[in-house]
TORLUMTI-470808 format. One record per atom (N, C-alpha, C): residue in one letter; atom name; z, x, y. Coordinates in Angstrom, 2 decimals, decimal comma. Each point is the difference from the previous one (the first is absolute). Example, Ala and Ser with C-alpha at 12.3 -4.5 7.8 and 13.67 -1.06 7.14 Angstrom:
   r    a        zz        xx        yy
   A    N      7,80     13,19     -5,69
   A   CA      0,00     -0,89      1,19
   A    C      0,00      0,90      1,20
   S    N     -0,72     -0,35      1,05
   S   CA      0,06      0,82      1,19
   S    C      0,73     -0,77      1,09
This chain:
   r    a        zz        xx        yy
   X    N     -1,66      4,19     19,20
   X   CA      1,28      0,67     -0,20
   X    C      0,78     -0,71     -1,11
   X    N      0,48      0,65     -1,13
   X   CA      0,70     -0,92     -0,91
   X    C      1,43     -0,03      0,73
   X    N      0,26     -1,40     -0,28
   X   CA      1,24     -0,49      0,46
   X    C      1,51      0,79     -0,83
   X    N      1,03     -0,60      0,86
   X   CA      1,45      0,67     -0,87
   X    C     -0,25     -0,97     -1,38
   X    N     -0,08     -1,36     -0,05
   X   CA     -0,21     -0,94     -0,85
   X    C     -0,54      0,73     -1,25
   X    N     -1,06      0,80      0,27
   X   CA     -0,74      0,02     -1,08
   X    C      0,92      1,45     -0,65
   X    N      0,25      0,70      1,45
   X   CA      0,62      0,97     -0,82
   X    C      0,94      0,19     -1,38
   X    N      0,91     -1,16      1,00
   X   CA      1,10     -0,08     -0,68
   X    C     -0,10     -1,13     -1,90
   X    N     -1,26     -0,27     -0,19
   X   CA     -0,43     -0,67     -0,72
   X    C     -0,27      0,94     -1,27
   X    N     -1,00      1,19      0,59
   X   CA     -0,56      0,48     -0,27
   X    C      0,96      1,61     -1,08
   X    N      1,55     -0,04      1,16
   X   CA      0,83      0,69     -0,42
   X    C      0,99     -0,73     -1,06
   X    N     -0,41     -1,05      0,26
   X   CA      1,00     -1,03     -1,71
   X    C     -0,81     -0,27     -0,95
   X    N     -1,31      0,10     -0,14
   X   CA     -0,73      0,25     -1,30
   X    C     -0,58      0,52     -0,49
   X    N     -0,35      1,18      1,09
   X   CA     -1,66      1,07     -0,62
   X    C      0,73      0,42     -0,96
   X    N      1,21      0,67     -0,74
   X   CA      0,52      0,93     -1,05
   X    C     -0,11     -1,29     -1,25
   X    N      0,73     -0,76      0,54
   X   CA     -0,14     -1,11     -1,40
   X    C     -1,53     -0,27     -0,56
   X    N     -0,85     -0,54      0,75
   X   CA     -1,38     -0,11     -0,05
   X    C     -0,45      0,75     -0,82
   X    N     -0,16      1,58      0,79
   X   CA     -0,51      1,06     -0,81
   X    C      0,65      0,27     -1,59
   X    N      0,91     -0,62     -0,27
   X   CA      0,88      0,11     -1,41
   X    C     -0,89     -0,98     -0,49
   X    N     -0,03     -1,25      0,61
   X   CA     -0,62     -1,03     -1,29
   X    C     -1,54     -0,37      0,11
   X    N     -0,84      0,39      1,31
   X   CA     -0,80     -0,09     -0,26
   X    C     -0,73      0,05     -1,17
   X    N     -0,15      1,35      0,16
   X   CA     -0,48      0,52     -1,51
   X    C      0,23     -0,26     -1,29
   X    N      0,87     -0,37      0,07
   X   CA      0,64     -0,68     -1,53
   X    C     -0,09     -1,60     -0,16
   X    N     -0,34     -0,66      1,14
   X   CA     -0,62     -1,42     -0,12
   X    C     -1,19      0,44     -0,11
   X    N     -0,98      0,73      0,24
   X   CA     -1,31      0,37     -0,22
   X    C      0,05     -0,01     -1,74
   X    N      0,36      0,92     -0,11
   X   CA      0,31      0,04     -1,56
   X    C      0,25     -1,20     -0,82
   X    N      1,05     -0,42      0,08
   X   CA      0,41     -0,96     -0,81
   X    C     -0,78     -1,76      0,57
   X    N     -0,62      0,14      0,90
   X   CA     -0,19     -1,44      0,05
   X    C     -1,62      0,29      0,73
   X    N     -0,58      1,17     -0,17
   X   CA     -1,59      0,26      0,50
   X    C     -1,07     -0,60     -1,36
   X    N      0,67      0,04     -0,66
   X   CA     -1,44     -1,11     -1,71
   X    C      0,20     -1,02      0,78
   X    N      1,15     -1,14      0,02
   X   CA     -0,29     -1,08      0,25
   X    C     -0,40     -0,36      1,13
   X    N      0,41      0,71      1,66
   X   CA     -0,09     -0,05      1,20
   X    C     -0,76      1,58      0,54
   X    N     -1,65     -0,17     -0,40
   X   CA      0,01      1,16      0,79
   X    C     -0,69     -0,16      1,33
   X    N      0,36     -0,83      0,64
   X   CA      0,30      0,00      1,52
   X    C      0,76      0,96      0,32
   X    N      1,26      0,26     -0,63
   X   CA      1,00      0,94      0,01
   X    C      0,20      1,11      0,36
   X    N     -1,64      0,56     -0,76
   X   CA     -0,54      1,28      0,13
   X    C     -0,19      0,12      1,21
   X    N     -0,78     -0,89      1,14
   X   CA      0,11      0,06      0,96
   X    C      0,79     -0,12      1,55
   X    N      0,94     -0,72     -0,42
   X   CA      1,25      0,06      0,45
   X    C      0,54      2,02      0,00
   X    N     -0,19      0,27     -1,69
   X   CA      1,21      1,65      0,51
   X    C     -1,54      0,75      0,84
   X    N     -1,47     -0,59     -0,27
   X   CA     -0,37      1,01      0,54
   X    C      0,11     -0,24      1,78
   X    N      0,18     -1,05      0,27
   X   CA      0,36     -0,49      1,56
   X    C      1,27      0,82      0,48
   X    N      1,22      0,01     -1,10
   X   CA      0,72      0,26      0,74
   X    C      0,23      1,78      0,27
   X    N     -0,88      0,31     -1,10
   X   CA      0,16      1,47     -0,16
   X    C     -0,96      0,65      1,46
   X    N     -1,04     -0,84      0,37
   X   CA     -0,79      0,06      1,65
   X    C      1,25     -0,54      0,86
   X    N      0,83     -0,83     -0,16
   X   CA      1,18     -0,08      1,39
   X    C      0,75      1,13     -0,16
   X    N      0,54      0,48     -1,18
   X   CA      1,12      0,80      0,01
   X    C     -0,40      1,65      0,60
   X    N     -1,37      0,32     -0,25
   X   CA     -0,70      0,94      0,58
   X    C      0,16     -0,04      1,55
   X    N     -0,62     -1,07      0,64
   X   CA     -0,12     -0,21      1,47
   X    C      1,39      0,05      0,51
   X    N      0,82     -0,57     -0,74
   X   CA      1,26     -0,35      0,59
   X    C      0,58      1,46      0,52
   X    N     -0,22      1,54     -0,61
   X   CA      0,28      1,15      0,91
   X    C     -0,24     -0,11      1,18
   X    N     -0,91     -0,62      0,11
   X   CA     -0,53      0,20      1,77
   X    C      0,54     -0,66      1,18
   X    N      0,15      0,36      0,73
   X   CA      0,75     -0,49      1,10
   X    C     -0,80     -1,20      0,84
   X    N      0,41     -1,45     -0,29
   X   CA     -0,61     -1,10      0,29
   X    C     -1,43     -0,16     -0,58
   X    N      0,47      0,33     -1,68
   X   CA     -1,18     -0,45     -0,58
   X    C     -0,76     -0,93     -0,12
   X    N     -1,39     -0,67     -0,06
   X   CA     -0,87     -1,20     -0,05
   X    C      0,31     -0,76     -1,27
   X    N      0,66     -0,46     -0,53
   X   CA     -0,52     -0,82     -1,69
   X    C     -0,21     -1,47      0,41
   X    N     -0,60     -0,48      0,56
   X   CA     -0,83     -1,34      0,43
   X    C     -0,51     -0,42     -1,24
   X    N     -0,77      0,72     -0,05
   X   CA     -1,31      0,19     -0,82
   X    C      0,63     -0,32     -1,53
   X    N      0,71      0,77     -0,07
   X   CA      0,91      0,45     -1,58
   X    C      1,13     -1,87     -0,36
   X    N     -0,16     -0,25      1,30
   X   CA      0,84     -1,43     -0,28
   X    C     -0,48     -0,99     -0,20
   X    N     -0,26      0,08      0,89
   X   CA     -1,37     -0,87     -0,49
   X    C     -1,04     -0,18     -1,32
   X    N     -0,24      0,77     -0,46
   X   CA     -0,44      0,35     -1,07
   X    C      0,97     -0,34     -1,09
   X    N      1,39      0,19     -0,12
   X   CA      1,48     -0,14     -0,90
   X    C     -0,13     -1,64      0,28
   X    N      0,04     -0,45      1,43
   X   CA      0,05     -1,63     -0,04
   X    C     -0,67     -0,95     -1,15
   X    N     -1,92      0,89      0,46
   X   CA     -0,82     -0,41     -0,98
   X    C      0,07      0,15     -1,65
   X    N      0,50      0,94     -0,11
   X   CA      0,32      0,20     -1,57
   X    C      1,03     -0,29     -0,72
   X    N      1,06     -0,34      0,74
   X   CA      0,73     -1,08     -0,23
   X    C      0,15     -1,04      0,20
   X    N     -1,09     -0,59      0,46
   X   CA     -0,38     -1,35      0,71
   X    C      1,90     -0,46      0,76
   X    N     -0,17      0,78      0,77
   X   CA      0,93     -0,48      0,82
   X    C      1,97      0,83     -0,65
   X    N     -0,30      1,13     -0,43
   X   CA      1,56      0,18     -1,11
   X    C      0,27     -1,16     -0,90
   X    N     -0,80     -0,30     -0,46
   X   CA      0,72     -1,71     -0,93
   X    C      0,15      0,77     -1,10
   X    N      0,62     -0,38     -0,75
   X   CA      0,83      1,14     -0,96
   X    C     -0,69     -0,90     -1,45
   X    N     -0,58      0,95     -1,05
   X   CA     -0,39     -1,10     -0,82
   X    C      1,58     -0,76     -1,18
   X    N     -0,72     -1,05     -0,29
   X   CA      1,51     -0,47     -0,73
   X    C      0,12      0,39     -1,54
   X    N     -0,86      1,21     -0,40
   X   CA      0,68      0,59     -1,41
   X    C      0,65      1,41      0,40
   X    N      0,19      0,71      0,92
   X   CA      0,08      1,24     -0,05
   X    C      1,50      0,23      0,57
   X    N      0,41      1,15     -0,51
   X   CA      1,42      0,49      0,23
   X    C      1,02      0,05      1,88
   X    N      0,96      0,05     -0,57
   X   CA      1,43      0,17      1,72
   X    C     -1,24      1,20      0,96
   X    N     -0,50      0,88     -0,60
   X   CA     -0,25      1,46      0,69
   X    C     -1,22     -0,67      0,50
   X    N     -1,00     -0,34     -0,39
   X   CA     -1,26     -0,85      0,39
   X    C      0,17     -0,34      0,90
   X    N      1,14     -1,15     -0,06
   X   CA      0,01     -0,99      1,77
   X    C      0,76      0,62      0,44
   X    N      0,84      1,14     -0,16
   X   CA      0,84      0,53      1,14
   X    C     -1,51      0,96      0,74
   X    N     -0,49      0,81     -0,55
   X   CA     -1,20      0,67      0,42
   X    C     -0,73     -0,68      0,98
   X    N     -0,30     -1,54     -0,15
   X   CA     -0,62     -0,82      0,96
   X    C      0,53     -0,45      0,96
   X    N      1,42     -0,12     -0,32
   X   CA      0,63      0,08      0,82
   X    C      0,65      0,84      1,49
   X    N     -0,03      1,30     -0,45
   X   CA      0,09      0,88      0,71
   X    C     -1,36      0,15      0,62
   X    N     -0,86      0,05     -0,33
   X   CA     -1,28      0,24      0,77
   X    C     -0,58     -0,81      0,85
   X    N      0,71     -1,60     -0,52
   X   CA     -0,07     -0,84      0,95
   X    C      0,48      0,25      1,14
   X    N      1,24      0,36      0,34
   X   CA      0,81      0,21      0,85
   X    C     -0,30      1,37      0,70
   X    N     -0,56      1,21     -0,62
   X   CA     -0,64      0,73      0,80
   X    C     -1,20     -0,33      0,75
   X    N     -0,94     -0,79     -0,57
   X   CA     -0,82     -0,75      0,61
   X    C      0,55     -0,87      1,23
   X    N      0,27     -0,61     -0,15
   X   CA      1,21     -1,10      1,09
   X    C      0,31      1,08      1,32
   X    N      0,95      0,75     -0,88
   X   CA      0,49      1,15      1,43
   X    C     -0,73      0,58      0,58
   X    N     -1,44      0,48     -0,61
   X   CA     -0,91      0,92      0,70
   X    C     -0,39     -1,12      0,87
   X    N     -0,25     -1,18     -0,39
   X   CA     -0,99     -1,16      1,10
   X    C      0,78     -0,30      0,94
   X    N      1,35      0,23     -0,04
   X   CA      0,67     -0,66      1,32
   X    C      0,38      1,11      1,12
């Protein structure tokens, strides 16, 4: 069952996310294309997330690994680590 936690996580960043995802893909996918995999992770949560007590285990796990943990790299832009940021924290909320 996803928690209120995650809900309410989930309702303070999916709109922002979906704005910069894609455009950190863009602008920072030559040098980081891990990246690529990151929007394609999140574009599999944001799908599931219609569903009523959707599974993304799988999908976080996977985001953990490809970000080795959200560590934000130290050349890339505010939108970058806010992105890791937020996903961190959706991550976080879904686990608790």
């Amino acid at each position: 069952m996803t928690s209120q936690a995650f809900n309410d996580a989930a309702a303070k960043h999916m709109e922002t996310l979906k704005m910069y995802v894609p455009i950190v893909a863009r602008v920072h996918g030559k040098e980081h294309p891990e990246f690529h995999d990151v929007h394609r992770l999140f574009n599999e949560l944001e799908k599931k997330m219609g569903a009523e007590n959707p599974e993304l285990a799988g999908e976080f796990e996977e985001l953990r690994k490809v970000t080795d943990g959200y560590t934000v790299p130290g050349d890339v832009c505010e939108s970058y680590e806010a992105v890791y940021n937020m996903l961190s924290e959706l991550d976080s909320a879904y686990g608790a």
